[in-house]
Residue frames as a rotation matrix with the C-alpha (Angstrom) as fourth column:
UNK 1
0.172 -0.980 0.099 163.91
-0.892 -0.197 -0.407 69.29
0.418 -0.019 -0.908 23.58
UNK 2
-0.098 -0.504 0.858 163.48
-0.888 0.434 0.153 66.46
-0.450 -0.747 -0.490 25.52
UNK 3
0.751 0.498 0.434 161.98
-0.068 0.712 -0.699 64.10
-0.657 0.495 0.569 23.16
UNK 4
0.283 -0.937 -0.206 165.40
-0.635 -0.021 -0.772 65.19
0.719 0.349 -0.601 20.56
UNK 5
-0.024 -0.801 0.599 167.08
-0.997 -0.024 -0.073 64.05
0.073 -0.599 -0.798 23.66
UNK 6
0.412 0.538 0.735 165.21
-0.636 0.747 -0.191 60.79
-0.652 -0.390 0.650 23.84
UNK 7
0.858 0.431 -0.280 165.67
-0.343 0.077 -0.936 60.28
-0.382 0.899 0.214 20.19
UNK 8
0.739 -0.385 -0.553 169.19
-0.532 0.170 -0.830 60.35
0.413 0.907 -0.079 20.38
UNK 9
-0.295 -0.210 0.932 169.84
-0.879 0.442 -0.179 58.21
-0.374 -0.872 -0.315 23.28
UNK 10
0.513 0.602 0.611 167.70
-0.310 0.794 -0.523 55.64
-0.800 0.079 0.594 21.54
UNK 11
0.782 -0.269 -0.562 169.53
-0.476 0.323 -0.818 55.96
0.402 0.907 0.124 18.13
UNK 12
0.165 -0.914 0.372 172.59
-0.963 -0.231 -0.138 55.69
0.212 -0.335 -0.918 20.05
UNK 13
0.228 0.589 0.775 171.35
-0.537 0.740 -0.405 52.46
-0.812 -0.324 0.485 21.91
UNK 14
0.861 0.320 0.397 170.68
0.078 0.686 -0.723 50.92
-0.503 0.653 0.566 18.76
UNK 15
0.384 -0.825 -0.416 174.13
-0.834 -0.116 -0.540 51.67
0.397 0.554 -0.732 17.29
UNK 16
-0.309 -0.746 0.591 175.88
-0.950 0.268 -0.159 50.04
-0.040 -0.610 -0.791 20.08
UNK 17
0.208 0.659 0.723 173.42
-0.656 0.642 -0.397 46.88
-0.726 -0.392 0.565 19.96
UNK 18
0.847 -0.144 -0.511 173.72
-0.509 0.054 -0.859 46.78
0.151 0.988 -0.028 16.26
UNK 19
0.449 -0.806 -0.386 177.34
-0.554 0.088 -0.828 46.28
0.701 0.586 -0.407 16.99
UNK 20
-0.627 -0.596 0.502 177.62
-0.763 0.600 -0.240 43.97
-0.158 -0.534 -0.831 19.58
UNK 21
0.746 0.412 0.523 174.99
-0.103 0.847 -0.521 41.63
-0.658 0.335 0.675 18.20
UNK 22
0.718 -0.064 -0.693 176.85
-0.685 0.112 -0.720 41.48
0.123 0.992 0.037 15.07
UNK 23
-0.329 -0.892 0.309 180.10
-0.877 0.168 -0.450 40.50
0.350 -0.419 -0.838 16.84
UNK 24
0.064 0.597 0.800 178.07
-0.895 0.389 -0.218 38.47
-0.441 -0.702 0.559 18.51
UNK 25
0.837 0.540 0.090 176.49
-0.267 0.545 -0.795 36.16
-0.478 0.641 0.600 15.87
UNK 26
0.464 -0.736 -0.492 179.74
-0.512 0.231 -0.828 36.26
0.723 0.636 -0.270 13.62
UNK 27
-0.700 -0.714 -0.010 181.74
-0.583 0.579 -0.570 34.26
0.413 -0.393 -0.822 16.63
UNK 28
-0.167 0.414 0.895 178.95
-0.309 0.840 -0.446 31.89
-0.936 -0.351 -0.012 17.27
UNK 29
0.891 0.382 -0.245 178.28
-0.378 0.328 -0.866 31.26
-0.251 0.864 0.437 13.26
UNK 30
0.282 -0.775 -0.566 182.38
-0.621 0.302 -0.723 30.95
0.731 0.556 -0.396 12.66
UNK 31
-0.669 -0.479 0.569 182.85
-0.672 0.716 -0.188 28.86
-0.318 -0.508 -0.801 15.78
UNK 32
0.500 0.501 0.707 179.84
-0.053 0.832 -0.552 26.06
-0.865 0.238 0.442 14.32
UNK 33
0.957 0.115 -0.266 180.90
-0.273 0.051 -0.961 26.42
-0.096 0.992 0.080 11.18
UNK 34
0.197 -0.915 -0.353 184.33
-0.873 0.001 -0.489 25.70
0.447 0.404 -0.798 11.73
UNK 35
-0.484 0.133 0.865 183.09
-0.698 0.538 -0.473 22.80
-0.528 -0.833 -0.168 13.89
UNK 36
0.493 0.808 0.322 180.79
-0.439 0.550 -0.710 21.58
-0.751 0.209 0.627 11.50
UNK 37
0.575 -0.784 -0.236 183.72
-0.180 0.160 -0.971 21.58
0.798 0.600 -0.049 8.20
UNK 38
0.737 -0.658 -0.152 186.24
0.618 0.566 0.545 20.22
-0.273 -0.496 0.825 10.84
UNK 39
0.038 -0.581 -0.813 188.11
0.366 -0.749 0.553 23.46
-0.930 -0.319 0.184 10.70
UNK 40
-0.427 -0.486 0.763 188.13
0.889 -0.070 0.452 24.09
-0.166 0.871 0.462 6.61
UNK 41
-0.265 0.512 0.817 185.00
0.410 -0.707 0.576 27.36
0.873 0.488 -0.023 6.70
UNK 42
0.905 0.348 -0.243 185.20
0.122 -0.762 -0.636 29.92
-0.407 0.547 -0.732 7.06
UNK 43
-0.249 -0.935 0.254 188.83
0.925 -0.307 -0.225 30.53
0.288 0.178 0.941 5.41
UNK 44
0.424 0.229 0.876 187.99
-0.073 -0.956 0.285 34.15
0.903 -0.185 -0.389 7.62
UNK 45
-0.643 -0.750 0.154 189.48
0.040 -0.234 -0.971 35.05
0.764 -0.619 0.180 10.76
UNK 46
-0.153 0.900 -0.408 187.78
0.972 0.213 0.105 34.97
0.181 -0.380 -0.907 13.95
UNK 47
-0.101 0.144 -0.984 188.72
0.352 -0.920 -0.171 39.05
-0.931 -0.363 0.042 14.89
UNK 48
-0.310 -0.254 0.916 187.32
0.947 0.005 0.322 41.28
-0.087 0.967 0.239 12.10
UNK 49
-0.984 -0.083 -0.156 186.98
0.104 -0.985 -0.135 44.76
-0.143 -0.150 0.978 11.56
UNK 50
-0.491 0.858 -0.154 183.35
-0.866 -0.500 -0.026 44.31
-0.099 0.121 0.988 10.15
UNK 51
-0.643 0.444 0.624 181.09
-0.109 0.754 -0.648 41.53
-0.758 -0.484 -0.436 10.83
UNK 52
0.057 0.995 0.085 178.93
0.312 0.063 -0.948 42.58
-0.948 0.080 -0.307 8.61
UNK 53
-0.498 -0.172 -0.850 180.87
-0.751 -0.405 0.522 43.57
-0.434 0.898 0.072 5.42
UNK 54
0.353 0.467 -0.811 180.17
-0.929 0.277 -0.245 41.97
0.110 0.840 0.532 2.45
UNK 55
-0.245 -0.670 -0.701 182.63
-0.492 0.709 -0.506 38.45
0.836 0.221 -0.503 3.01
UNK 56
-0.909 -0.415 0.038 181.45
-0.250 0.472 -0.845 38.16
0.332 -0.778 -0.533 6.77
UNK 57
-0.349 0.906 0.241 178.05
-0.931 -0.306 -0.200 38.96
-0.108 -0.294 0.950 6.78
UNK 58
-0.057 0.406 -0.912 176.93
-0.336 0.852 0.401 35.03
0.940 0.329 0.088 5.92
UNK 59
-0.481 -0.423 -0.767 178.64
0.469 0.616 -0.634 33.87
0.741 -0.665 -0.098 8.82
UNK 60
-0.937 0.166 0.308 176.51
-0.350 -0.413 -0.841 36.14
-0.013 -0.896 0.445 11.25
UNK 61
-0.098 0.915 -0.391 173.51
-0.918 0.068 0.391 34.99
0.384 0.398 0.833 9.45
UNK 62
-0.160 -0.312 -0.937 174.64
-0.333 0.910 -0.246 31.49
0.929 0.273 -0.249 10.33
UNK 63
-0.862 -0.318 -0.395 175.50
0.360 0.165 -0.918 32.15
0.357 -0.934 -0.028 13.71
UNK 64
-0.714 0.654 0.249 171.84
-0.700 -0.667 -0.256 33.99
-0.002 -0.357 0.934 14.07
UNK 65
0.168 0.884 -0.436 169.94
-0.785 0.388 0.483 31.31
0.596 0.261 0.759 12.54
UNK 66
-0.313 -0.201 -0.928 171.64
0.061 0.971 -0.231 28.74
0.948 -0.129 -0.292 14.91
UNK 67
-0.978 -0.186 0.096 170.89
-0.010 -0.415 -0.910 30.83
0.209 -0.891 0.404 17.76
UNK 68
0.051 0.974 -0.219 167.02
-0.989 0.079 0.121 31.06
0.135 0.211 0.968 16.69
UNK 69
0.221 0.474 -0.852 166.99
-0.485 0.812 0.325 27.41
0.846 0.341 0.409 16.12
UNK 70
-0.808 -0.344 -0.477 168.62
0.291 0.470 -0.833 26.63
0.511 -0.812 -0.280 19.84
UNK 71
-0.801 0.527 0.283 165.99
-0.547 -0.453 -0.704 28.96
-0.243 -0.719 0.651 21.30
UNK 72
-0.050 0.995 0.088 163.06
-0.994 -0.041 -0.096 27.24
-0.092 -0.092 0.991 19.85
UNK 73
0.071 0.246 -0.967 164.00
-0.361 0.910 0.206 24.03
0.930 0.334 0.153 20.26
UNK 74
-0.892 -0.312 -0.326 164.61
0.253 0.251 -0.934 24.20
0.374 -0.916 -0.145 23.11
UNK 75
-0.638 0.770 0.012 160.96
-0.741 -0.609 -0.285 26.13
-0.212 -0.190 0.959 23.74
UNK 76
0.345 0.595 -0.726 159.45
-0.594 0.737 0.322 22.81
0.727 0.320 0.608 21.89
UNK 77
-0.239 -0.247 -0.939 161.10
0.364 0.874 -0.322 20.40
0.900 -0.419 -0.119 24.27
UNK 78
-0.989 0.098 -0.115 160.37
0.087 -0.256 -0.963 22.08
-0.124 -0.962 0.244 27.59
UNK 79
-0.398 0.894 -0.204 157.04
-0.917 -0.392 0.074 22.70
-0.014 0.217 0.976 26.75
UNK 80
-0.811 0.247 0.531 154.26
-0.281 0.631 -0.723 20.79
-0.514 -0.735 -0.442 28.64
């Protein structure tokens, strides 16, 4: 019983994560990206119901891979 209990405490967890990373990423990918095109891309809003639909889902990718590429440069330049 407890281990059920575990199980769905964790799934839970991972819902909620799921959905505030996404959020996440999509307003750091559409705020470069609308930085980098001098406001022309995304033609998307910044509040959206799904982050991850089919139309928005690039732009989190974007905003993930820029987020990856801050962390490890930064990890190369500090590094003795």
């Amino acid at each position: 019983m407890f281990e059920l209990l575990l199980r769905g405490l964790g799934f839970l967890a991972g819902m909620i994560a799921e959905v505030f990373l996404a959020y996440l990423f999509y307003g750091i990918g559409w705020l470069i990206l609308r930085l980098l095109t001098l406001g022309r891309y995304p033609n998307l809003p910044l509040r959206v119901d799904d982050p991850m639909g089919s139309r928005t889902a690039w732009v989190a990718v974007f905003g993930f891979l820029c987020l990856v590429g801050l962390l490890l440069t930064w990890l190369t330049v500090t590094h003795d």
